[in-house]
Every structure is written in C-alpha cells, then in structure tokens.
N, C-alpha and C positions, 0 to 999 in steps of 0.2 A: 405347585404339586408337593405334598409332603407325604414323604414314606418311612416308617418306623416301624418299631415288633415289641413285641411282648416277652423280656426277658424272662419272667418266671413262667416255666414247662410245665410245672405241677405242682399241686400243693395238697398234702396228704394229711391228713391226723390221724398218727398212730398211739394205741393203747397201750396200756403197762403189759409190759411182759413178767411173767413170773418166772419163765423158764432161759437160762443162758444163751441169745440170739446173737446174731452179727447183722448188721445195716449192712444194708445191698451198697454197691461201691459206683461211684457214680461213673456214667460213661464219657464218652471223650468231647469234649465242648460244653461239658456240665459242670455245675457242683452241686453238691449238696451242704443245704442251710439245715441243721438240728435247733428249734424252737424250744426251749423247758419252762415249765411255767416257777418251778424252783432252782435253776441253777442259770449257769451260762452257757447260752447256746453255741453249738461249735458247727464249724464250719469243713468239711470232706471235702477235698478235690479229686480230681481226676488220676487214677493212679497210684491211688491213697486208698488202703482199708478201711471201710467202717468203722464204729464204737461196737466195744462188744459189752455185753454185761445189761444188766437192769436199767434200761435209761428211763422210764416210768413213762408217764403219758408226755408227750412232744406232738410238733408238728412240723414238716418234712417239708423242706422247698426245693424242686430240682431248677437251679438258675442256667442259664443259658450266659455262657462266657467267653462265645465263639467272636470272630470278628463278624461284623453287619454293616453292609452300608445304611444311613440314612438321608432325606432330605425335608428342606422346608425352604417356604418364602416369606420373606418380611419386606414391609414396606416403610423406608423410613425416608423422612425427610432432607433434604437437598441444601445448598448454602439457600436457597431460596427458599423461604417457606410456603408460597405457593406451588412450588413444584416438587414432587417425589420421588424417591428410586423404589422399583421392586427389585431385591433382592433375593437372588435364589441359591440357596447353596446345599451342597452336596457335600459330606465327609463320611469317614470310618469309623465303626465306634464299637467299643471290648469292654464290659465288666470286670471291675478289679477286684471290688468289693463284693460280692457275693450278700454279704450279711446286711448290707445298707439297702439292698434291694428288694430282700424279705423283710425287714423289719418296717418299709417305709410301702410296702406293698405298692411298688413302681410298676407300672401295666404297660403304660406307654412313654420309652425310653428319649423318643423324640419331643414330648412335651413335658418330660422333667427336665432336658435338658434348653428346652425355647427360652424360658426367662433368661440367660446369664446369656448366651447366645446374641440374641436380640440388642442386649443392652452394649454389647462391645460396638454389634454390627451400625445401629444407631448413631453413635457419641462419635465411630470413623466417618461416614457419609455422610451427614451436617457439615464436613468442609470443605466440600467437593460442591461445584458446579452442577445443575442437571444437563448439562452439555458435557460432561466431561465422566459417563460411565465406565469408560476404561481403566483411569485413573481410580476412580471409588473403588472397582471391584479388585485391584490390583493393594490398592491399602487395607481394605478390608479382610484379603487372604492372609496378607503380612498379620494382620493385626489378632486374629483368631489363631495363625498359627504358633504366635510368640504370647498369648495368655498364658495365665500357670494353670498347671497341670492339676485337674483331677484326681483323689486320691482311691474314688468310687469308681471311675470311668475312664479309658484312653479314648483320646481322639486324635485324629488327624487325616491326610489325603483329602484337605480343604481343595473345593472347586468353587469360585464363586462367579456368577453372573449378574449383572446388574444392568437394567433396562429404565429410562426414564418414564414415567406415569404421565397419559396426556400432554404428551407434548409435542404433536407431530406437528402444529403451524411453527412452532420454537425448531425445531430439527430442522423444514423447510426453512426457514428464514437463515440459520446458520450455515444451510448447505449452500445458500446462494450469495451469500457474504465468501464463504469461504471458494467458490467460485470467482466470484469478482476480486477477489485478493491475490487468485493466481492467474487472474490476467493481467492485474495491476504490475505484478512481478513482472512476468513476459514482455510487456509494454515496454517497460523501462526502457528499456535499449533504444527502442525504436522514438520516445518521446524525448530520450537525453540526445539522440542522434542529430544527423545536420538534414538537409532534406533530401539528399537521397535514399537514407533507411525511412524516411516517411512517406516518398513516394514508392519504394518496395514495398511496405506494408500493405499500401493501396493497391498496387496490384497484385499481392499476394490473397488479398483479400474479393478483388473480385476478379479474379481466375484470369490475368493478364490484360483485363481490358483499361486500355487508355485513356477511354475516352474522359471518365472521373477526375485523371490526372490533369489533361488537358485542360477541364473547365473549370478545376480550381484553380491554374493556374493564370488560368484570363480573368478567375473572377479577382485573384490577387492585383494583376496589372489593371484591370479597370479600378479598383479598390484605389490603388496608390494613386493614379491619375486625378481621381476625384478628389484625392486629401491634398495633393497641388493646387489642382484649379482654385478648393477654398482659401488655401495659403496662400497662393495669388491676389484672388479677390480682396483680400484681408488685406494684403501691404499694397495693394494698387488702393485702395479705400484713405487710407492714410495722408496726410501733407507730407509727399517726398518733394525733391527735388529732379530735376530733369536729369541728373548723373546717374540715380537713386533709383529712377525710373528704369533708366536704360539699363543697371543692372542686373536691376527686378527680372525682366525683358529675357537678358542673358542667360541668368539662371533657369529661367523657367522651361527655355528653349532646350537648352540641355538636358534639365530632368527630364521633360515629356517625351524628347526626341533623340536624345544619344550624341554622342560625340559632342564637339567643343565649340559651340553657335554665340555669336555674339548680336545677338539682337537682326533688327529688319538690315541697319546696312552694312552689315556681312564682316567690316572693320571693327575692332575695338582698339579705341584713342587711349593713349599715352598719358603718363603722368601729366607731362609739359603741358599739353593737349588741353588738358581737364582744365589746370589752372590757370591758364590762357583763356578759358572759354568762361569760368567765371568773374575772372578781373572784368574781360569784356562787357557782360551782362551787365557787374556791376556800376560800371561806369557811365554806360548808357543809360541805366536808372539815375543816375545822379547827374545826367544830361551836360559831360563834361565831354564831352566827344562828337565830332562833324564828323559824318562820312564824309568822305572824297573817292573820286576817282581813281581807276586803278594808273592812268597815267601819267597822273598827277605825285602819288606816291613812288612810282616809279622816278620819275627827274626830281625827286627831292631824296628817293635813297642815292641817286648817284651822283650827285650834288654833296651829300654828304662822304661819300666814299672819297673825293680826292682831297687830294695834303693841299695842307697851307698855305703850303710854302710856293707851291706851284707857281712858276711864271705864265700871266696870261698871253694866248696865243697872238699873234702877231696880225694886225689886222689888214685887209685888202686893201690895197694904195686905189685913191679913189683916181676916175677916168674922167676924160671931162667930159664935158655937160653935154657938148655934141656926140659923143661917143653912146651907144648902147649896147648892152649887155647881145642883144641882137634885134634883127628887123621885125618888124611884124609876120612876117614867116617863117621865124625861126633860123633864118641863114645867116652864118657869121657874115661879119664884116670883112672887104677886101683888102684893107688897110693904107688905101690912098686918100689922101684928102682932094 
C-alpha cells in the first residue's frame, strides 16, 4: 500500500504590475515560492510579508510544508536469493526546502523520495535470513532512522514491517523443527534420567495406564533372557572342560533364575576338590592307577597309621591238639580229661 501527496497547492502565473502591489502572505502550513524569469526567486514563509514593489512577470508556487504521513512497500531480497521480504514502511514527512520543490516540480513526494529509500532498505535485508523477519525489520528501522539527513525534506517516525514472500512450506517446516526442538529440550530430563523418570513419562503420557509399562518391561526380561541362552549356546558350543562346564552351568543358573545356584548338584566343590579331580582324571588316562576296593584302602590306611616302633601283639599260646576251641555245638569244654 503506498500513500503520498502533492506538495505543491497551486501554481499561479502572475503578470507585471505597473502599479505599487504587495503579494498576499502565505497561510499557515504554506509557503510561498516567487519564480522570476530575470532575477532570483525568493522564497515567503508563513508569518512573513510579501515583496512589495514591481516584481514584473513571475510565477507563484503555494508549497505545502505541513507535517504528512507517507507509506510504501518494497520488495527486496533475503540472504537467500530465492527468497524475498516485502517490505512495508510507514514515516513522517516536512518540506524544508520549499524552493527545491517548485524548481524540480515534485507532485508525488513519496516517489521522489522511493529511490534513496529503497536502496538503504535493500543493502539492510540482503543479511538477514527469510526466516528471520523480525530481525530485518528491526535493522532496517535502525538503518533509515540513522541515514543523513535531508536538507529538502525531514523525515522520521520510521514503522517498519517486513513479511517473507512465498514461503509458507519454509515457515511450515521451521515451525515444526522449532516444535521438535522444544521437545528435544523438555525431553532432556526424562532421557538423561534412570528409569523411573522414563517410566513417569510413560505414564504421563498415556494418562496412568500401566499396562505399556508392564510390557516393556517383560519385553526387556524376555530380551535379556534370550541374549543368555545365545551366550550359553556359544560357550557350551566350544572345547571346555568338565570344570568349565559346570561353571558355564552355574552362572547361567543364576542369571536366568536369581540368587546364588551352583549347577544340577546343588554343591559347588572347592579348590582342593577341583585339583584332586583333575590329577585323578589325569592319571587314569595315563592308566597308572588300579581301583581297589573300598576295604582294601581302608586296612592299608590303617596299616599305615601305626608307628614303627610298635611292639607286635602277643600271640595266643597254642592248646593241644585234643583240645577245641569248642564242640560241634558250640558249648565250651568242661575241662576234665
């Protein structure tokens, strides 16, 4: 939208006077421009008497020097040069000059003043983002307000607006970035947290119910269970050894099952134990070893348990020959011959 005015009111050609006259005195937000085609034109303000006397033929411009809003839009380009801003700005605007305005016969004061305008507004919004119209129209105000001054024209009461051109899938896609960024934020907590801010989230998120909770958490313990059983398969697959085994065994017991299981027979053997049951193995491989009897081992550990020194027992004085230990029925002897 662009609105401007017409500073020159009227413009008169007045004839030579031959008789002593005064020029009418200009009224309040005018002035008046004197045009001479032989001298220097002068300039009446407001408040100020006319020329009196012969000023010969001239021509008469009533200026308009009151304050005026104007506006205009310009379209300039973005850091991106497929993308653009429309820019819209609005200011206040005074005639200083009076005489620069008649002499250059200015009609429309918002399109002498577009070129210089335009070219500040342009050279600021080129570093700006088309995502980022706040920013442009905020430098662009700075940037119009701190130009030099006019020596024809005051300006100022810079408003500026600035809207990106075609870009509404670009606006869509940044609103939904910039959505997901402040979830990302919010998040935080709950993803740096241990797992009870992540099973709160869950049921914050579906309005108290458990049951979500509950089945990720079985799908977690079926989950782990199944990375055992492979890691079992894996080291049962293997050449262990039968100790190696058992403790394969052990551990597995415990992870799957809890508390402290030492394989099928419910004992777990001792150091001594172990190296006892390898010597043994090995010796039986190298088929230097007879079983024996358990009571066999038995009268040779206690055989080995007495001293040296021991004096042997005393032995039973033999009976004679007629004499027996007893009868065929077992009943002692009466001891008569």
């Amino acid at each position: 939208m662009t609105r401007t005015y017409n500073p020159i009111l009227e413009r008169t050609e007045v004839g030579r006077s031959w008789f002593r006259s005064t020029s009418p005195a200009p009224e309040l937000g005018t002035a008046h421009v004197l045009i001479r085609a032989s001298a220097e034109p002068i300039v009446v303000w407001h408040g100020r008497p006319g020329p009196t006397g012969r000023l010969g033929d001239h021509r008469r411009y009533i200026i308009d020097v009151a304050n005026h809003g104007i506006s205009f839009t310009v379209k300039a380009a973005s850091a991106e040069a497929v993308f653009s801003f429309s820019v819209q700005v609005e200011l206040a605007c005074r005639v200083l000059n009076p005489l620069t305005i008649a002499r250059d016969n200015i009609q429309d004061l918002t399109a002498a003043l577009l070129p210089s305008l335009a070219r500040e507004i342009r050279d600021t919004a080129a570093r700006f983002e088309v995502l980022r119209p706040t920013d442009a129209a905020r430098a662009i105000e700075l940037r119009l307000s701190s130009a030099h001054p006019s020596q024809d024209v005051e300006l100022g009461g810079y408003s500026v607006t600035v809207e990106p051109v075609n870009t509404q899938g670009v606006v869509e896609a940044k609103q939904e970035l910039g959505v997901q960024k402040l979830r990302r934020t919010e998040m935080r907590d709950v993803s740096h947290g241990g797992p009870e801010e992540q099973f709160a989230q869950l049921l914050a998120t579906n309005n108290g119910d458990v049951r979500e909770v509950l089945a990720f958490l079985s799908n977690e313990r079926n989950a782990e269970a199944q990375n055992m059983l492979k890691g079992l398969q894996i080291a049962m697959g293997g050449n262990l050894e039968d100790m190696d085994v058992a403790e394969v065994h052990r551990t597995a017991f415990g992870n799957l099952f809890g508390g402290k299981h030492s394989g099928f027979g419910g004992q777990r053997e001792s150091m001594r134990e172990r190296v006892e049951r390898r010597n043994k193995a090995a010796a039986i491989e190298s088929g230097s070893v007879v079983e024996v009897s358990d009571a066999t081992v038995s009268k040779e550990a206690r055989a080995a348990e007495k001293p040296v020194s021991a004096a042997p027992a005393k032995a039973p004085s033999e009976k004679p020959a007629g004499e027996s230990a007893s009868d065929s029925n077992g009943a002692a002897p009466s001891g008569d011959v």
